[in-house]
Phi, psi and omega in degrees: 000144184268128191248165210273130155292116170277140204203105174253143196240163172255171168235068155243163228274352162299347240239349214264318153323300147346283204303287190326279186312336179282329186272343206241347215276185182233101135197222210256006186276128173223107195242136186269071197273139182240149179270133190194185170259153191337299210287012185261335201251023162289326186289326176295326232245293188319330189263356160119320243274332184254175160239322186228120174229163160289133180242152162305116194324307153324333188253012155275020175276310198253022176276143155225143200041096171180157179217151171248137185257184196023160198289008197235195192163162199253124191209178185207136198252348172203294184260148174259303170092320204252349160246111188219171184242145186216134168217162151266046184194163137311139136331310186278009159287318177351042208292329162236155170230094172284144186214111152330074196298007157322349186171108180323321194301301185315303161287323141282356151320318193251357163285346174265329164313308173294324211253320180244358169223334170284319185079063187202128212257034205290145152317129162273127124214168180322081192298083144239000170258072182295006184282354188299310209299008176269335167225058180341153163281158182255024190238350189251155183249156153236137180239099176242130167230174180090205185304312205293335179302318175341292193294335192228040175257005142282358190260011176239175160252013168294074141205155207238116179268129180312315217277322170295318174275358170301286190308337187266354161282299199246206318109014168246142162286149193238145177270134167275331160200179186224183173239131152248142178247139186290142185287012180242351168302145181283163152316306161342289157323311224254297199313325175266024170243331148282350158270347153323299194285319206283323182297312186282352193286309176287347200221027172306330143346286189298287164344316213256276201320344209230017173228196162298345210271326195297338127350289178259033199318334191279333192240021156272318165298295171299156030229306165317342170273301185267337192266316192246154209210091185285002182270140168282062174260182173347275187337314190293272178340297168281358159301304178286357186264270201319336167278315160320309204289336171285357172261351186152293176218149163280159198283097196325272205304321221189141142193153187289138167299000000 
């Protein structure tokens, strides 16, 4: 019996492309996949429970013995749409920011972002009550990512897409996550798990049609197409070396060549 490669993904709607090539592609991957939100699936890949996962770029801090693989990555070279700070004020009005704990990365992007190009000194706390955003404070921001920015990107008057003030801060496209691998998956393995993603990759058509997503089929194909940007390239790479270095620390565990 062959045994199953575990393979964790996040599950939003960038990520349906991926979902697709890994369950639909014909080759040698025989694989379990799980679904999850960002901040969980550095933790499935540290305890063993994964081989392979998306990881949040931040959350290669907190990886060991893994490497990153293939040549993709979930990214954006300039608007994303889908991690943005949404207020009713200017920014420099801002006094709070609930921040969307869905995913390290986001929060600190927009804590580097606050300290080195807005010049803006906000309360951080935690978003867990999202009923705060049916009636906003007119002093307050929110950083919401994933699906849900969809439902609230008419209701402020406000937002600021993450991905846009990074470029317009450094000249770079920025990566959100990656795939990473426990150092013991074969090349063998890594290789029929890229050719898995190339396939959905090749088939965003299908994938939408073939997913929950298929509703909203016209602004789901637009926004994978145009709005997330899956090659890991150079650019992308030093994005992710600058963005570490503003956080702190390099990267134990993972890091772009």
């Amino acid at each position: 019996m062959v045994s199953r490669m575990k393979i964790a993904a996040i599950s939003y709607l960038n990520t349906i492309p991926f979902v697709y090539g890994i369950r639909h592609a014909n080759n040698d991957l025989h694989a379990e996949l799980l679904l999850d939100i960002p901040s969980s699936c550095h933790i499935l890949l540290n305890e063993k429970h994964t081989d392979i996962a998306l990881i949040p770029v931040a959350d290669l801090l907190k990886i060991h013995d893994c490497r990153i693989i293939t040549p993709y990555c979930i990214g954006a070279e300039t608007n994303v749409r889908t991690v943005a700070l949404f207020s009713n004020t200017a920014i420099d009005k801002i006094k709070t920011i609930y921040l969307d704990a869905h995913s390290a990365t986001s929060v600190q992007l927009i804590q580097i972002l606050a300290r080195e190009k807005w010049h803006i000194t906000p309360q951080w706390k935690r978003l867990t009550d999202y009923s705060l955003l049916a009636n906003p404070d007119n002093h307050d921001g929110f950083l919401l990512i994933g699906d849900k920015v969809f439902d609230y990107e008419n209701r402020f008057s406000t937002k600021l897409d993450l991905a846009t003030e990074w470029f317009s801060w450094t000249s770079l496209p920025f990566a959100f996550a990656v795939w990473v691998a426990r150092k013991d998956v074969s090349e063998q393995s890594v290789d029929a798990f890229t050719h898995a993603l190339t396939y959905g990759l090749n088939h965003k058509d299908d994938a939408i049609r073939k997913s929950r997503y298929v509703s909203e089929y016209n602004r789901s194909l637009d926004y994978v197409t145009h709005n997330i940007k899956y090659n890991l390239d150079e650019p992308k790479k030093k994005a992710i070396r600058l963005f570490l270095q503003h956080i702190g620390l390099p990267a134990r565990g993972a890091s772009p060549d």
